[in-house]
C-alpha positions as CSV (number, residue, x, y, z in Angstrom):
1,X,28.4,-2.6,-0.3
2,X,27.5,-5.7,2.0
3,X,25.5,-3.4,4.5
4,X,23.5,-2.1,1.2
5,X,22.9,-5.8,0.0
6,X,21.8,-6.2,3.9
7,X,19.4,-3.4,3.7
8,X,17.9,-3.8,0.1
9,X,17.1,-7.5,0.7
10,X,15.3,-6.2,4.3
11,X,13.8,-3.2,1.8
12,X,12.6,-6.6,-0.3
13,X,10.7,-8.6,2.7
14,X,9.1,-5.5,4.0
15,X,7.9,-5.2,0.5
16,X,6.5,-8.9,0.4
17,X,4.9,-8.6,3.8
18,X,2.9,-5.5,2.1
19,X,1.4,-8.2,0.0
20,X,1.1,-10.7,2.7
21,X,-0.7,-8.1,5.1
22,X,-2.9,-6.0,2.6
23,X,-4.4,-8.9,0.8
24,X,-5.7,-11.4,3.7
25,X,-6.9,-8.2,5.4
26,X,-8.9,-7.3,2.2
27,X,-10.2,-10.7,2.1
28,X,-11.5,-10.9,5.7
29,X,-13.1,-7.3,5.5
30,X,-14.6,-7.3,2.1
31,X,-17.5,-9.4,3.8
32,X,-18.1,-7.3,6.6
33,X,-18.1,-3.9,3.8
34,X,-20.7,-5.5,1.4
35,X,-23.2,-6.2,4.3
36,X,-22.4,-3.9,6.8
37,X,-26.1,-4.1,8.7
38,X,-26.0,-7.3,8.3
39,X,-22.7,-7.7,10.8
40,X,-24.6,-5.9,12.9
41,X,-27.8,-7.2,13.1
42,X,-26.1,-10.5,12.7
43,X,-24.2,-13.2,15.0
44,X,-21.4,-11.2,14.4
45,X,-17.8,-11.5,12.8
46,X,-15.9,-9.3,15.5
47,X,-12.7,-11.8,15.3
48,X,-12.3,-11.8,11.4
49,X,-12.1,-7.9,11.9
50,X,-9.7,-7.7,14.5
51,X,-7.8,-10.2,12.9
52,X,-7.6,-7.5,9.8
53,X,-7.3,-4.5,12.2
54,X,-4.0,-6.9,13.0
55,X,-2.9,-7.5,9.7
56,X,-3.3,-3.3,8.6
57,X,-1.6,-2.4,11.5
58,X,1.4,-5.0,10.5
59,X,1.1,-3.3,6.9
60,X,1.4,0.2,8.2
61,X,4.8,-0.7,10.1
62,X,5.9,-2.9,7.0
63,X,4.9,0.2,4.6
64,X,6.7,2.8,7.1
65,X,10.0,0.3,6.7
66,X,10.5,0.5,3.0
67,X,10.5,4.1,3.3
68,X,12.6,4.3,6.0
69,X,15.1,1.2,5.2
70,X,15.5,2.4,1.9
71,X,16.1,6.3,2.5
72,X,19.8,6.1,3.1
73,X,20.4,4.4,-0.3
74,X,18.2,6.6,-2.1
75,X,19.2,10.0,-0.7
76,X,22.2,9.1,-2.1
77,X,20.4,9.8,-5.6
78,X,17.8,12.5,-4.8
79,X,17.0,13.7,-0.9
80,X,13.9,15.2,-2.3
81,X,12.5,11.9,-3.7
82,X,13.7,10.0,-1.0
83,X,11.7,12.2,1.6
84,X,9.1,12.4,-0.7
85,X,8.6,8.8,-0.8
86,X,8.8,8.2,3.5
87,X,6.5,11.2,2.9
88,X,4.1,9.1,0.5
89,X,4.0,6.1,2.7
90,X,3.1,7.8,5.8
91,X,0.2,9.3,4.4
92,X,-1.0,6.6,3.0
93,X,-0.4,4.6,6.4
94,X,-2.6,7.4,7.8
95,X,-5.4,7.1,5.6
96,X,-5.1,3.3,6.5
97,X,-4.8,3.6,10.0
98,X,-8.2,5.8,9.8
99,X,-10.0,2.7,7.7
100,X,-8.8,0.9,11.2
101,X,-10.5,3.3,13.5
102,X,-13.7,2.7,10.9
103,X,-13.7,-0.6,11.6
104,X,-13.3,-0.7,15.3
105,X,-16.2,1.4,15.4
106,X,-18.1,-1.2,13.5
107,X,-17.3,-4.0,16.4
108,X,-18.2,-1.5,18.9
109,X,-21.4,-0.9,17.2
110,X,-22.2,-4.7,17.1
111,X,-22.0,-5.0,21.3
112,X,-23.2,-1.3,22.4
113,X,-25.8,-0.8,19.7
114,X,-27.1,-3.7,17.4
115,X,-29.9,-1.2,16.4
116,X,-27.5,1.0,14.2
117,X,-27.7,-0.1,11.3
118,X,-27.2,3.8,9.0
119,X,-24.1,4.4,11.4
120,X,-22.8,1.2,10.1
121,X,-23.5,1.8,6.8
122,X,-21.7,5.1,7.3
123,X,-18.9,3.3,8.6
124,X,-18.3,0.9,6.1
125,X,-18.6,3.8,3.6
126,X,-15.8,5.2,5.6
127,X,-13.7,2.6,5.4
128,X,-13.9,2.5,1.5
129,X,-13.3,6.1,1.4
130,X,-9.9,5.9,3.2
131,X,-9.1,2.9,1.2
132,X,-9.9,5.0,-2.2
133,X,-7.4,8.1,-1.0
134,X,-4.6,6.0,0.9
135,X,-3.6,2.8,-1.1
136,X,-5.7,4.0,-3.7
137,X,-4.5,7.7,-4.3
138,X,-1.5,8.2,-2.6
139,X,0.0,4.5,-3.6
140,X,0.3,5.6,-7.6
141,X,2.2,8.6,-6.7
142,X,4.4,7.0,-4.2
143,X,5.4,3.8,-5.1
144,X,4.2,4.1,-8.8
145,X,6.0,7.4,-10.0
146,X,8.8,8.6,-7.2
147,X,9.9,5.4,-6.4
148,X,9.8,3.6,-10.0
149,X,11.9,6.6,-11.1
150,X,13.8,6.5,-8.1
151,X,14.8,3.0,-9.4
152,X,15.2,3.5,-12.6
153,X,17.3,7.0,-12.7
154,X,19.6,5.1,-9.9
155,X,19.9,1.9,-11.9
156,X,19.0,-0.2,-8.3
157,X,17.0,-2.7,-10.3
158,X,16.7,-3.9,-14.0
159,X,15.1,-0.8,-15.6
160,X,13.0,-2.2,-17.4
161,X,11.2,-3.5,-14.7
162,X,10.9,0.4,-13.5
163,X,8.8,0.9,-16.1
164,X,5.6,-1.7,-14.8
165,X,6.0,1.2,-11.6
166,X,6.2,4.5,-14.1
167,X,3.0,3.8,-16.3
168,X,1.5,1.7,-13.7
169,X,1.4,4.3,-11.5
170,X,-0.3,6.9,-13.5
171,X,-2.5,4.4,-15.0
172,X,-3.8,3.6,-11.1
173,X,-4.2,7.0,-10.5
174,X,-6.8,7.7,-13.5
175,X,-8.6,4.6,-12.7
176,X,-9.1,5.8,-8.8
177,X,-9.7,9.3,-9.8
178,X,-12.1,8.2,-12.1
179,X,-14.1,6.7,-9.1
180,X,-13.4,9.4,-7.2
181,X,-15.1,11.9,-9.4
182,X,-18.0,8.9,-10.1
183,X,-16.8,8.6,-13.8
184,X,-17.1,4.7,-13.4
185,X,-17.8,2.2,-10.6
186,X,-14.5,0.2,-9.2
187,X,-15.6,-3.1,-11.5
188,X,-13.4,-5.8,-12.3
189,X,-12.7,-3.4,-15.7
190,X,-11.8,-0.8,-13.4
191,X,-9.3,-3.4,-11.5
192,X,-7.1,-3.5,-14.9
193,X,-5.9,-0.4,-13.7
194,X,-4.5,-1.9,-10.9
195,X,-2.6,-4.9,-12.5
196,X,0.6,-3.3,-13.9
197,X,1.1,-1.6,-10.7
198,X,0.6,-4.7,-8.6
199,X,3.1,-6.3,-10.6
200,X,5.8,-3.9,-9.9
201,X,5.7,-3.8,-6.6
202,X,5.7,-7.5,-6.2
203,X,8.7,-8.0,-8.4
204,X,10.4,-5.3,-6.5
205,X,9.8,-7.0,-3.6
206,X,11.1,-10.3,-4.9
207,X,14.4,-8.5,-6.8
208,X,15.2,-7.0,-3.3
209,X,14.7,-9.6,-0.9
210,X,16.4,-12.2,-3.5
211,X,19.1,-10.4,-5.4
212,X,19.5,-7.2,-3.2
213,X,20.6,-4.1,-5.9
214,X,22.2,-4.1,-8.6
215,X,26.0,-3.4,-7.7
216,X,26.8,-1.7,-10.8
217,X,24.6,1.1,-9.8
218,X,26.7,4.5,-8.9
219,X,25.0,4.4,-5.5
220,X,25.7,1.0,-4.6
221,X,29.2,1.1,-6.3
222,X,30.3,4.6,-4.5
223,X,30.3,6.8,-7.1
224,X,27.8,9.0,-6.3
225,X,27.9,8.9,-2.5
């Protein structure tokens, strides 16, 4: 039971570097996507992007580890979901690792050919693309509806919490596939989607790395081992 505490609390802080990688990445791109000519034509921002390339490539390790850490807990409930959800993250991790290439490109672009300016635009468009059908896509399924139910058929966390991960999943995945199919624009309306989701995963994060798992659960307790 110690060594499970030990690897839901790591489970937690791979979680909560997610947050910490995903969001300042966002932050520092989101310039560079609005105006994509205007990087190029410009002085230039080729530090604030590799300082994001950093920070996705820290989220794809940190997204790979919470599949991976947790698998040997949660195999212990369902093999299938448990695979499913290392599955889920690393092909979401791909899609992000292609937005990386995307951006790379951009800097490139900015030294070897200023004059570019649709190729950027492509690139940028690119970017969003992979952002839409990785974190955007595949994120609802995985972390939304296999692992919320992973959690809350196992009893690892408070189920109620489960619940933020089991509607806010599905919930994300309208919203995205309603920009997807050009039903609506990804607005600040659109972002409500996004909310319960975001919730879940952060609390998770924080109930791991604080509390560990609940030790009444059968997996944690033996039962079901």
């Amino acid at each position: 039971m110690a060594n499970d505490q030990k690897t839901a609390r790591t489970f937690g802080v791979l979680f909560i570097v997610t947050f910490l990688t995903s969001i300042p990445a966002a932050l520092l791109l989101q310039p560079v996507l609005n105006d994509p000519a205007g990087y190029l034509t410009g002085a230039g921002q080729g530090t604030q992007i590799r300082l994001a390339v950093f920070l996705e490539f820290l989220l794809i390790i940190a997204n790979v580890g919470t599949a991976v850490v947790l698998y040997p807990i949660a195999r212990r409930r369902s093999k299938i979901l448990a695979i499913g959800y290392v599955a889920a993250r690393i092909i979401e991790c791909v899609f992000i690792a292609a937005g990386i290439l995307f951006m790379l490109g951009l800097v490139s672009l900015h030294h070897d050919s200023p004059g570019s300016t649709d190729l950027a635009l492509m690139l940028a468009a690119l970017k969003d693309w992979t952002f839409l059908l990785g974190p955007g896509l595949v994120v609802p399924l995985g972390n939304g509806l296999i692992l919320g139910y992973l959690m809350y058929s196992s009893g690892l966390v408070p189920r109620r919490m489960t619940w933020l991960g089991m509607i806010g999943g599905p919930l994300l995945l309208v919203g995205n596939l309603g920009v997807l199919f050009g039903l609506w624009q990804p607005t600040a309306a659109a972002g409500l989607f996004v909310a319960p989701e975001f919730l879940w995963e952060l609390l998770l994060g924080m109930y791991a790395a604080l509390w560990g798992l609940r030790c009444a659960a059968p997996v944690v307790a033996g039962s079901e081992r």
